[in-house]
C-alpha angles and dihedrals in degrees: 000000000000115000128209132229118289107275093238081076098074093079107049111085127202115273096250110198081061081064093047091047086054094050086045084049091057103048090052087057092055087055099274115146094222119195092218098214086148112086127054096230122125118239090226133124116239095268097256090240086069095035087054097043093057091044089057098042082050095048093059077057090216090128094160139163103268126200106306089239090047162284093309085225094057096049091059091047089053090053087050099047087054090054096045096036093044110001089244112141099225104179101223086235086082094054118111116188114201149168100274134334083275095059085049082062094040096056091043097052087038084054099039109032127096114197093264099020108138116227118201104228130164128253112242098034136143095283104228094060078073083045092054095056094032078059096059084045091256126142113241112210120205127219121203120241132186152171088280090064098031092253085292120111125242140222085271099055082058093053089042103048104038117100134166090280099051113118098174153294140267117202133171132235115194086028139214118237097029121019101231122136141210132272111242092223098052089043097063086041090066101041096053087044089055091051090051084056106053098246142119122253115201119184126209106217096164094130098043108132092037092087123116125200101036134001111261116225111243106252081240088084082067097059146328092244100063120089133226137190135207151183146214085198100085123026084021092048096218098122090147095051093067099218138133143117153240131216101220127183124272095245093051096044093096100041081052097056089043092052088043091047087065107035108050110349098227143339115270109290095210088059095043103058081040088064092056086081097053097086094049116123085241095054096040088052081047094056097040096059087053086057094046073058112043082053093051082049089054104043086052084050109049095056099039088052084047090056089050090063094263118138114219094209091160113068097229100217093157157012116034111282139087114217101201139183107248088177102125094045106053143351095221114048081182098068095033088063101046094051092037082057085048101041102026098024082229108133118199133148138276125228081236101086091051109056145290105288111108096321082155097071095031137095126168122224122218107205093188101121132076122282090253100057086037089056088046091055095051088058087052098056085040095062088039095064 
């Protein structure tokens, strides 16, 4: 008897700008000078006081399993981050170091999702944030954003989503794909509107710190019972490391070590003793002045995109994309940016990967590269179109 893949899988499709990086891979081993725009991946070095920090956890050679929620010690620099960052008292005992920012996800839905169970998400939204629920055999429910909202849902959308069967919901703020983040005021809104309604809020915060005119609050000030997950992949610039946390309610703290006790141990001990110098003066100074980068690589961007006959219809606050309109120059942004990567040697990504509202007309801009490159692919597009 041969079995076949476990039906959930139906629903869960490639992601497909990881295609389109293989195929930019390959032509820059048969000689192509490719302008990678595609993955969301900073450019950046590990800061050397985390670099420092792992090689000397590694040379005393006691690279050990830790507690499966944590190095003790990292948990408590990560409450205290949250005090001195935002001013939020987050008790350590709600700190849930993982192996990535997705396995943070992972170990909340696992936790949280009934077979059945609806979850509010945006479209567009990151994808496997659908293939995560999909993966606890839960139905994810879009909601449609637009420009009007700035592609983050409302209080109304809340209203006008939420069924019987609805269990929750899990935004972004900063989001991928386009940057734009919350109102402090809706977002309360909706985390007080969820409560009413008996169900769990988790926030993905993987891009706080990456904002850029003005520091974002944390949604814990709204409330002890929402979640949030975080990483040390993108402000901290350790993508490769795979590390990164969730503040979990109380209530939920001991169903998710026992589910990361079985799932994966524990997170990687080199990184984690890596991620105690994060939160150093000197690497702090270190990260702030990449932000200070990655806006002046944006505010070159937008309005270079905007000359080319793009619309930025999504204010990009934070992270590091553009999300722009590519309607008047094509009716298939598939297509566009597979024959701009075969034409310009410029990669970016297509609306497909993140939902059915208007893919079509949408490509996402990765500004992580420096303003040079970034300059040279504008004058490639330029000459493609």
């Amino acid at each position: 008897m041969s079995l076949n893949p476990a039906s959930r899988l139906a629903n869960i499709a490639p992601f497909h700008v990881m295609e389109l990086l293989a195929r930019a891979r390959q032509l820059e081993q048969e000689g192509r000078d490719i302008i990678h725009m595609e993955v969301g991946e900073p450019d950046f070095p590990t800061p050397a006081p985390i670099i420092a920090a792992a090689q000397e956890h590694i040379a005393s050679g006691r690279v050990f399993y830790t507690p499966a929620l944590g190095l003790p010690e990292l948990r408590a620099a990560i409450a205290d981050f949250y005090r001195t960052r935002y001013g939020v008292s987050v008790p350590a005992s709600r700190v849930v170091v993982t192996a990535g920012a997705s396995a943070a996800l992972l170990l909340a839905l696992a936790c949280l999702v009934e077979p059945g169970s609806e979850w509010l998400v945006t479209d567009p939204c990151y994808p496997c944030n659908l293939n995560f629920i999909r993966c606890f055999e839960g139905i994810p429910v879009a909601i449609p954003v637009d420009a009007a909202s700035n592609f983050q849902p409302t209080v109304a959308d809340i209203d006008r989503y939420w069924s019987g069967r609805t269990a929750g919901a899990l935004f972004a703020s900063p989001a991928n794909p386009t940057g734009t983040v919350f109102d402090d005021a809706v977002l309360a809104g909706i985390a007080s509107r969820v409560r009413e309604k008996g169900g769990q809020l988790i926030l993905d915060e993987i891009y706080h710190g990456l904002t850029y005119e003005r520091d974002v609050p944390t949604a814990l000030q709204y409330g002890d019972d929402i979640c949030v997950v975080q990483s040390f992949s993108k402000y901290f610039n350790m993508t490769g490391w795979r590390l990164g946390w969730a503040i979990v309610p109380e209530r939920f703290v001991r169903q998710v070590e026992v589910l990361a006790q079985n799932l994966y141990l524990s997170p990687p001990t080199p990184a984690q003793y890596a991620a105690l110098a994060a939160f150093k003066p000197e690497t702090l100074e270190i990260l702030e002045s990449r932000r200070a980068e990655f806006k002046r690589r944006r505010d070159f961007l937008a309005p270079a995109l905007e000359s080319l006959g793009f619309r930025l219809t999504a204010k990009p606050e934070g992270a590091f994309y553009i999300y722009a309109d590519c309607g008047q120059l094509t009716d298939d942004s598939d297509a566009f940016a597979r024959r701009l990567l075969e034409t310009a040697g410029v990669a970016v990504t297509p609306g497909l990967d993140f939902g059915k509202c208007a893919p079509k007309s949408h490509l996402r801009f990765a500004y992580t590269t420096g303003v040079e490159r970034l300059a040279e692919a504008v004058e490639r597009i330029r000459r493609f179109l």
